[in-house]
ZATIVO-611604 format. One record per residue (C-alpha): residue number from 1; residue in one letter; y, x, z. Coordinates in steps of 0.5 Angstrom, whole numbers. Layout:
N
NUM / A / Y / X / Z
...
end
This chain:
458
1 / X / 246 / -12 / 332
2 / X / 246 / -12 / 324
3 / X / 239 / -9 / 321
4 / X / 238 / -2 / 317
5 / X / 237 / -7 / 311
6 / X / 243 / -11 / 313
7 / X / 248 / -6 / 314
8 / X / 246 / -3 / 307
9 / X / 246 / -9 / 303
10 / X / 254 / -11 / 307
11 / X / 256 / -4 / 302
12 / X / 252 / -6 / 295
13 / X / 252 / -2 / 291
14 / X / 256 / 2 / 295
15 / X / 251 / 6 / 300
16 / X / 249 / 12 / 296
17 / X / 254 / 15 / 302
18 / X / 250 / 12 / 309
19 / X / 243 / 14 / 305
20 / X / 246 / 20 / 305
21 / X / 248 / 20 / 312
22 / X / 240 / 18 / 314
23 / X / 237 / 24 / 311
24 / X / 243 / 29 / 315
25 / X / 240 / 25 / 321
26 / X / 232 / 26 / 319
27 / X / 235 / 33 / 318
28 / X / 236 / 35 / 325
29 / X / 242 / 35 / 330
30 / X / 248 / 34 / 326
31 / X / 255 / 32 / 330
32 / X / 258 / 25 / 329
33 / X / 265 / 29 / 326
34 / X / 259 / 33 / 321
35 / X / 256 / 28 / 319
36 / X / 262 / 23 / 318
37 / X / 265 / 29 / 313
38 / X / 259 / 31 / 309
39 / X / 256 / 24 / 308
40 / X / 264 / 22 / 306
41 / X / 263 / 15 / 309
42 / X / 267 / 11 / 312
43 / X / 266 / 12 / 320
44 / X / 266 / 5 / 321
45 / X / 261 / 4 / 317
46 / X / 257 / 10 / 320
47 / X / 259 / 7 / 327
48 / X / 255 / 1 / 324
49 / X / 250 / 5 / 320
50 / X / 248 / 9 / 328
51 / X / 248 / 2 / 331
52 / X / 243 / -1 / 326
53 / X / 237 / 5 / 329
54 / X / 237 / 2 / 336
55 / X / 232 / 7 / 339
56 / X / 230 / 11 / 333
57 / X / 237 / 14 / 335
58 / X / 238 / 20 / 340
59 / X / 245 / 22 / 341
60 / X / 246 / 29 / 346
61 / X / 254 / 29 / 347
62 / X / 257 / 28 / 340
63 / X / 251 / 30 / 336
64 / X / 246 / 25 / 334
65 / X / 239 / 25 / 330
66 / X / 234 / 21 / 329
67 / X / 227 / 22 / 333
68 / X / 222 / 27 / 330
69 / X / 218 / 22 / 331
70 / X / 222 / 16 / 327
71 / X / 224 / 20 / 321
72 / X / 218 / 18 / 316
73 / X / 220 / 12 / 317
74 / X / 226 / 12 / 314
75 / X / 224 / 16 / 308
76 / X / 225 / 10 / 304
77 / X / 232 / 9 / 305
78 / X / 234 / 16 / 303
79 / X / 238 / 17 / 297
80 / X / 234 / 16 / 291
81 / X / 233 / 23 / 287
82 / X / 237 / 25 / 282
83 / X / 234 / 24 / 275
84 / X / 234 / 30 / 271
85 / X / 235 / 28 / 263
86 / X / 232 / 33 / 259
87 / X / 230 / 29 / 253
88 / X / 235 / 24 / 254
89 / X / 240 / 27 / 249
90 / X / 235 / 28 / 244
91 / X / 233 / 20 / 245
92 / X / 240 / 18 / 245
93 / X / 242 / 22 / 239
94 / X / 237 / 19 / 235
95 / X / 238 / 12 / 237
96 / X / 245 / 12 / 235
97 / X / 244 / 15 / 229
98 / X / 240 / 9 / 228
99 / X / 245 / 3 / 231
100 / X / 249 / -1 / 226
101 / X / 255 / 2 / 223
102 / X / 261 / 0 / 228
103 / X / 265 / -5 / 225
104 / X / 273 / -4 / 225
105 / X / 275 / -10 / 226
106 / X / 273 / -11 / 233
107 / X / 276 / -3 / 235
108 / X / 269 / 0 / 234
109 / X / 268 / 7 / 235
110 / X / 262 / 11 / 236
111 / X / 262 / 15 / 243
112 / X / 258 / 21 / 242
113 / X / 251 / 22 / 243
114 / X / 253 / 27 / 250
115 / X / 258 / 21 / 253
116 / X / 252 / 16 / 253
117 / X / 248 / 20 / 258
118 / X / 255 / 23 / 261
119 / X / 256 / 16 / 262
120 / X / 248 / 14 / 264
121 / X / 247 / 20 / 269
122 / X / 255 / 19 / 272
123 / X / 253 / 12 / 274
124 / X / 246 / 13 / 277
125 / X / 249 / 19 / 281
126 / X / 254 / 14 / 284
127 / X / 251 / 7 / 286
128 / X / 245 / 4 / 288
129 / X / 243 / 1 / 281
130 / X / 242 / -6 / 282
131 / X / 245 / -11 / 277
132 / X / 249 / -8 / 272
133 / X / 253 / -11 / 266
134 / X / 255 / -9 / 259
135 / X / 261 / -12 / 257
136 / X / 259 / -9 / 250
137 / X / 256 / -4 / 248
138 / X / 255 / -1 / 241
139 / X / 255 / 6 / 244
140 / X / 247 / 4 / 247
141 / X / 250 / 6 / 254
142 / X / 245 / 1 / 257
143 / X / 239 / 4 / 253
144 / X / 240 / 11 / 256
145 / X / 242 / 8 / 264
146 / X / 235 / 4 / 263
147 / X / 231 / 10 / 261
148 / X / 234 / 14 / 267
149 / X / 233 / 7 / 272
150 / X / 227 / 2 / 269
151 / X / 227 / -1 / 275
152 / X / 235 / -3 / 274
153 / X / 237 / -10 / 272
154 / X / 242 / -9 / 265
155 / X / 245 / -14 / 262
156 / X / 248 / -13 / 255
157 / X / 253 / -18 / 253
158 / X / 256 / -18 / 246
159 / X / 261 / -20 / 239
160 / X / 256 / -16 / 235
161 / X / 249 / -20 / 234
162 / X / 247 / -13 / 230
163 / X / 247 / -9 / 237
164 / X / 244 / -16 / 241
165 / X / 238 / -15 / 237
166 / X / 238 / -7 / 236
167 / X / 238 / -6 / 245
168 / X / 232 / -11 / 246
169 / X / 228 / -9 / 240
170 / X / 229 / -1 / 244
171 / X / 229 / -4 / 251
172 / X / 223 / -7 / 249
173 / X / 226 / -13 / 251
174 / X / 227 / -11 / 258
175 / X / 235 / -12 / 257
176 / X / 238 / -18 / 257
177 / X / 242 / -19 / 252
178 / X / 247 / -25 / 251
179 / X / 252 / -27 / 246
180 / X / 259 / -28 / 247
181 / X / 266 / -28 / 244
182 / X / 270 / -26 / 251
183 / X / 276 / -30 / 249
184 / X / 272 / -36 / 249
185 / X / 268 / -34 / 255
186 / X / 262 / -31 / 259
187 / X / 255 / -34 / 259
188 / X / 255 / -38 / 264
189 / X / 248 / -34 / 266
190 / X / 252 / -29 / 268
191 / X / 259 / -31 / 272
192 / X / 258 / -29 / 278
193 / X / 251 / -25 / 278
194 / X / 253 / -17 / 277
195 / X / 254 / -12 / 282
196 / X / 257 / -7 / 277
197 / X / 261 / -8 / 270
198 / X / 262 / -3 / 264
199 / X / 266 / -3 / 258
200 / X / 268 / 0 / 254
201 / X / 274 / -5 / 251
202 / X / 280 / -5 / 245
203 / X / 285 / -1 / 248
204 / X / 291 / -6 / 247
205 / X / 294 / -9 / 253
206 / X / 292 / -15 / 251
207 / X / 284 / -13 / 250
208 / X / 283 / -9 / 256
209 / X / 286 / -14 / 261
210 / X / 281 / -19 / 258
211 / X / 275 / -15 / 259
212 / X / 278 / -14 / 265
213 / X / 278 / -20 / 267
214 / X / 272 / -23 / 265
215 / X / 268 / -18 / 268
216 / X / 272 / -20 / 275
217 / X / 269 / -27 / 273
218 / X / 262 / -23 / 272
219 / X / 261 / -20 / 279
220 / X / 258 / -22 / 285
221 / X / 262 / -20 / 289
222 / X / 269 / -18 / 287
223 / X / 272 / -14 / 292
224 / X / 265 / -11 / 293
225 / X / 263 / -8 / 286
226 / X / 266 / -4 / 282
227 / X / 270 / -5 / 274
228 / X / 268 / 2 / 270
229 / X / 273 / 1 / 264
230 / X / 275 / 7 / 258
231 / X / 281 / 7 / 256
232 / X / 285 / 13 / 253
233 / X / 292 / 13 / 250
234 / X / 297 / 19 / 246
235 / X / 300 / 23 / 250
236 / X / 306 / 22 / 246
237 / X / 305 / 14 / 247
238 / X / 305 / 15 / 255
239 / X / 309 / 8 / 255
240 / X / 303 / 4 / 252
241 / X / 298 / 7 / 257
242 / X / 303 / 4 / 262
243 / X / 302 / -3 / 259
244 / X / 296 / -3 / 261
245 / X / 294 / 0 / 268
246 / X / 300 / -5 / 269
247 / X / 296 / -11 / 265
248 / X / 290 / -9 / 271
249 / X / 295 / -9 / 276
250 / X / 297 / -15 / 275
251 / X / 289 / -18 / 275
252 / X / 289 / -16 / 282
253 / X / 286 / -9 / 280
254 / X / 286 / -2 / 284
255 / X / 285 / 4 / 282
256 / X / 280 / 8 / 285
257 / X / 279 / 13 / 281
258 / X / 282 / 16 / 273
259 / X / 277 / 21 / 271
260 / X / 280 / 24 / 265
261 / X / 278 / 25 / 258
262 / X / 270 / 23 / 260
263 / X / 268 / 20 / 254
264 / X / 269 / 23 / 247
265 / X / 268 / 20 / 241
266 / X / 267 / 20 / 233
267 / X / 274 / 18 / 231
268 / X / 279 / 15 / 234
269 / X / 284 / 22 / 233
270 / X / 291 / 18 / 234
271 / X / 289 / 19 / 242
272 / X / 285 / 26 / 241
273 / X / 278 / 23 / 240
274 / X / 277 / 22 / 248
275 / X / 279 / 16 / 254
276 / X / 279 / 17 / 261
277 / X / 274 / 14 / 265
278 / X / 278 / 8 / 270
279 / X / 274 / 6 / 277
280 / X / 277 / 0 / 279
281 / X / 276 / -4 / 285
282 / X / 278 / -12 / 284
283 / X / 282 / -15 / 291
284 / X / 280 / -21 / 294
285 / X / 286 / -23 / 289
286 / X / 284 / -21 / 283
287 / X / 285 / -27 / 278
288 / X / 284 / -29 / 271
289 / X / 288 / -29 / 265
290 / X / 290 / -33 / 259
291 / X / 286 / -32 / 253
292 / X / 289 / -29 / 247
293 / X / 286 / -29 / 241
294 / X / 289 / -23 / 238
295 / X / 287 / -16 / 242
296 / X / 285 / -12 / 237
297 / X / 289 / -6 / 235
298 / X / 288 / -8 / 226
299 / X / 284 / -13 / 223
300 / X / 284 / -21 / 223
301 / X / 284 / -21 / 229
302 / X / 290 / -15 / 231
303 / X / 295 / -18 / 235
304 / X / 299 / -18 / 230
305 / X / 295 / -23 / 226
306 / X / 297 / -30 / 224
307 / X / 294 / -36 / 223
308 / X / 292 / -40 / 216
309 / X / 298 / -44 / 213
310 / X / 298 / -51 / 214
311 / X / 297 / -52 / 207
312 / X / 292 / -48 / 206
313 / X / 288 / -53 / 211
314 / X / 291 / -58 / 207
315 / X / 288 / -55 / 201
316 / X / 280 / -55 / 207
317 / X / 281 / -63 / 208
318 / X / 281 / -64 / 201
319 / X / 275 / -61 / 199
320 / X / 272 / -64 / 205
321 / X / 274 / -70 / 201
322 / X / 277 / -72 / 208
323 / X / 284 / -71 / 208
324 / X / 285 / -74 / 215
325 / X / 280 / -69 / 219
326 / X / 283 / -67 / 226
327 / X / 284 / -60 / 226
328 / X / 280 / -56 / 231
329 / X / 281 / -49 / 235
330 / X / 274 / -44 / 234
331 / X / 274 / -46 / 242
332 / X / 266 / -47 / 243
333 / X / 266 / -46 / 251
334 / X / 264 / -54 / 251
335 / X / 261 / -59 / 246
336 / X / 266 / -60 / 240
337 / X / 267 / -68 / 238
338 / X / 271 / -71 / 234
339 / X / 270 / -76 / 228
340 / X / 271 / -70 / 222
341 / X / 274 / -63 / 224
342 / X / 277 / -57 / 220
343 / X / 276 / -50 / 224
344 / X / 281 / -44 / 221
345 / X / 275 / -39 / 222
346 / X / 278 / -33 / 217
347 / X / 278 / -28 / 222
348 / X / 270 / -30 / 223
349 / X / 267 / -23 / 225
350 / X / 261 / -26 / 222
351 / X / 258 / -30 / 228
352 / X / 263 / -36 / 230
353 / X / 261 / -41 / 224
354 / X / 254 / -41 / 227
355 / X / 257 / -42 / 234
356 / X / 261 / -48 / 232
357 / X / 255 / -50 / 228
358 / X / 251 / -51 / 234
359 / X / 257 / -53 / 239
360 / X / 261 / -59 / 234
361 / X / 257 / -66 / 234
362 / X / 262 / -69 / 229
363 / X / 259 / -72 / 224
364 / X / 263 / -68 / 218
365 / X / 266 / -60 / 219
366 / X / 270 / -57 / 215
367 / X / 270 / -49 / 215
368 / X / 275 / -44 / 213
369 / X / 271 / -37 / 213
370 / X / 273 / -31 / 208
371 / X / 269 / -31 / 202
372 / X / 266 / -25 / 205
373 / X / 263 / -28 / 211
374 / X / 257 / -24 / 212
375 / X / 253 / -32 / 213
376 / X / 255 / -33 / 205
377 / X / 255 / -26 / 201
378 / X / 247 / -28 / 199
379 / X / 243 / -33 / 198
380 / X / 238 / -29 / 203
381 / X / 244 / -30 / 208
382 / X / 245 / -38 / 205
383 / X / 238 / -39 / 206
384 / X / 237 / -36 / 214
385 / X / 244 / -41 / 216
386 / X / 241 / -47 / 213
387 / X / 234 / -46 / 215
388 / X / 238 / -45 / 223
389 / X / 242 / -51 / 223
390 / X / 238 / -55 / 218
391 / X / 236 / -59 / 223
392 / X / 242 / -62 / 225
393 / X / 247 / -61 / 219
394 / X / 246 / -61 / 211
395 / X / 251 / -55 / 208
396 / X / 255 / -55 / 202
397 / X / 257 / -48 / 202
398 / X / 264 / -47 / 197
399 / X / 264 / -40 / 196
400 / X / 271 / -38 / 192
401 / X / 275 / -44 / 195
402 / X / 281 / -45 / 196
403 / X / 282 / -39 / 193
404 / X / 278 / -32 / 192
405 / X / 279 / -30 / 198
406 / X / 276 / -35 / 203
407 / X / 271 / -41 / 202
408 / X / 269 / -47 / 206
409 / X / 264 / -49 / 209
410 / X / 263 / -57 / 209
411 / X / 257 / -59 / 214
412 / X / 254 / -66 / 214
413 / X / 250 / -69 / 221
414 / X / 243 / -71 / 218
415 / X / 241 / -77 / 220
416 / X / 236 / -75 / 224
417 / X / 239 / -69 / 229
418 / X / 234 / -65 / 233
419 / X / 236 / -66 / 241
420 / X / 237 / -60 / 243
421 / X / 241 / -57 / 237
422 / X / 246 / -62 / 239
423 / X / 246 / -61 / 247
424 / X / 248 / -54 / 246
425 / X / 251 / -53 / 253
426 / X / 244 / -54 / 257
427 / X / 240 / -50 / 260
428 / X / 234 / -50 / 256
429 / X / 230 / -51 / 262
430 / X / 228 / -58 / 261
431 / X / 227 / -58 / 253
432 / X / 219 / -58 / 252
433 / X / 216 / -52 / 248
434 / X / 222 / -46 / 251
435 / X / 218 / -40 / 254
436 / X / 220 / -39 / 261
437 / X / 224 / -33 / 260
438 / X / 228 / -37 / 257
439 / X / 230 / -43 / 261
440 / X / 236 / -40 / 265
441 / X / 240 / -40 / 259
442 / X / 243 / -44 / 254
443 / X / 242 / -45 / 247
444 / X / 250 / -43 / 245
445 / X / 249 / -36 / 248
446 / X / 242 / -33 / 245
447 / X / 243 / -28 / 241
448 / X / 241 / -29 / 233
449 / X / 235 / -26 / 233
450 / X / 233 / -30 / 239
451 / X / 236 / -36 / 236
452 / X / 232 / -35 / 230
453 / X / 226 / -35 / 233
454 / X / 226 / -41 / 237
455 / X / 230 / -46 / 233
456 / X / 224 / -48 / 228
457 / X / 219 / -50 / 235
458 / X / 225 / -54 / 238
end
């Protein structure tokens, strides 16, 4: 016979329902069909449930409680009481009015201050919160879950090396935060370590079937936990919103449930400033996808953007006075080598220069960003890339080349690299001088602001 606590954790985030059923049994005589209905539990499960108290059980014909003299004893498997957030709409609303403006290339648009906690208190109310990711998080749902449930494991992953440092600077470093670019790959810290994922992901086919599979890689447990997505489309486009429930499917997805138009939002009128809430349970078939590089809606990096001319890289081989430089995909899952490589990064949103920096070993790069880009727009901004990877490359910065739209990065191998800026991949846990928080992770996945810190003790 399985123990409470055994049976509990069989249903993971899932027992708010059997916690439930044994505050009706502490309550007295409740007959089985009752309780089944009010807890709105399984019956196997709650078959399990009864099994589990051995004698702390009565049973009189179909009714069952458990012994008045047994029933403290239970008090600390009962459902957690709700948290009412009167504060929290205020905190939030000025948190957001703080966050780094969104950026329209990546799809961002602003939820409202009341969707947060709308948001932060739906989830609390639903599952025991354990470990629960953020497959981006602008909208700081993350803060306003960990001011209603400290006690929560949150993790943020992020494009946006803005809103990494904003959530730890307001979580007071409590929330985990990693960077990644999902197209390239998780953090493997946090494959397989999550009972819930949110996200709030591009509502393009493309986009949302990406973040969806990723945060199948994310769970735990994949049939056991629980995908939570936004999603809205135009009613006068019902074909769009098609393709995509039809992309989830196809990753092996079930629908729960659809709450209509749960999030609202500052923005976004072509589908009435609101999206729908998907709960979304993987099967034991739920399945990656082939990554595709375009899954914004507009932008550098829309679905329907192209890559650079080939003359246009010729032109990046010349400048790198290395006309027979290999040309390499902005991959930096793995370590990068090669004698010389040219990277297209002109849909960079501002962190994949940095990224390839720390993931190619290659004597000499040669990399093609907009003019723009965010590492080059100042000698403030040229002076913090140098002073993070000057340890391993000397930087020629050609602002205004090829042409006045995009510049090139030329980076040479000093001779003397620093070890760990050139194991990007490995775990930190073996490089003397990291702090131990630290040394489950990999330099490739740090935000910025961490990274910053700790590259000059490296």
């Amino acid at each position: 016979m399985s123990s409470l606590n055994e049976v509990l954790a069989s249903h993971g985030v899932h027992q708010r329902p059997l916690r439930t059923a044994l505050a009706l049994l502490g309550d007295g005589w409740i007959r089985f069909d009752e309780l089944i209905r009010r807890a709105a539990a399984p019956r196997r499960s709650v078959e399990e449930l009864l099994d589990s108290l051995g004698a702390d059980l009565e049973r009189d014909g179909d009714a069952v409680r458990l012994r008045p003299s047994a029933s403290a004893r239970y008090a600390e498997f009962r459902p957690r009481t709700e948290k009412s957030a009167p504060d929290l709409l205020a905190e939030m609303t000025r948190l957001i009015e703080r966050v780094p403006p969104p950026l329209p290339a990546l799809d961002h648009v602003q939820a409202t201050a009341e969707t947060v906690v709308r948001r932060a208190v739906w989830l609390d109310a639903q599952y025991e919160l354990g470990r629960l990711l953020f497959l981006g998080d602008h909208d700081l749902t993350s803060l306003a879950v960990h001011r209603l449930r400290p006690d929560a494991e949150l993790t943020v992953v992020d494009l946006d090396e803005r809103v990494l440092a904003y959530v730890e600077e307001h979580s007071g470093g409590a929330i985990r935060t990693l960077h990644a670019d999902l197209r390239v790959g998780l953090p493997h810290a946090v494959a397989g370590s999550a009972d819930l994922v949110f996200s709030d992901p591009p509502y393009t086919p493309e986009g949302m079937g990406l973040f969806a599979a990723r945060g199948v890689e994310a769970l735990a447990d994949p049939p056991l936990g629980r995908l939570l997505l936004a999603y809205g489309y135009s009613p006068r486009h019902p074909a769009l919103g098609a393709q995509v429930q039809q992309e989830l499917l196809r990753l092996g997805l079930t629908f729960e449930a659809i709450l209509p138009d749960f999030h609202a939002y500052h923005g976004a009128q072509a589908i009435g400033a609101a999206a729908d809430l998907y709960v979304c349970q993987p099967t034991a078939k739920a399945r990656k996808q082939k990554v595709k590089q375009g899954i914004y809606t507009h932008g550098p990096q829309s679905v329907e953007s192209a890559g650079a001319s080939a003359a246009l890289m010729d032109r990046v081989r010349e400048l790198a006075e290395r006309p027979s430089v290999e040309t390499a995909r902005a991959d930096w899952s793995k370590p990068i080598n090669g004698e010389a490589l040219a990277f297209d990064l002109r849909a960079d949103p501002g962190p994949w220069l940095l990224r390839v920096l720390l993931a190619a070993n290659a004597p000499r790069l040669a990399v093609l960003v907009p003019n723009s880009h965010p590492d080059l727009v100042n000698a403030e901004a040229q002076a913090a890339l140098h002073d993070l990877v000057g340890r391993k490359y000397r930087l020629k910065l050609l602002r205004s080349l090829p042409d006045n739209k995009h510049a090139v990065v030329v980076a040479d191998l000093v001779d003397s690299p620093a070890v760990p800026l050139t194991r990007a991949h490995a775990r930190l846990a073996n490089v003397p001088g990291v702090p131990l928080a630290l040394h489950p992770y990999r330099l490739i996945d740090l935000p910025r602001h961490v990274l910053q810190d700790l590259l000059p003790t490296l």
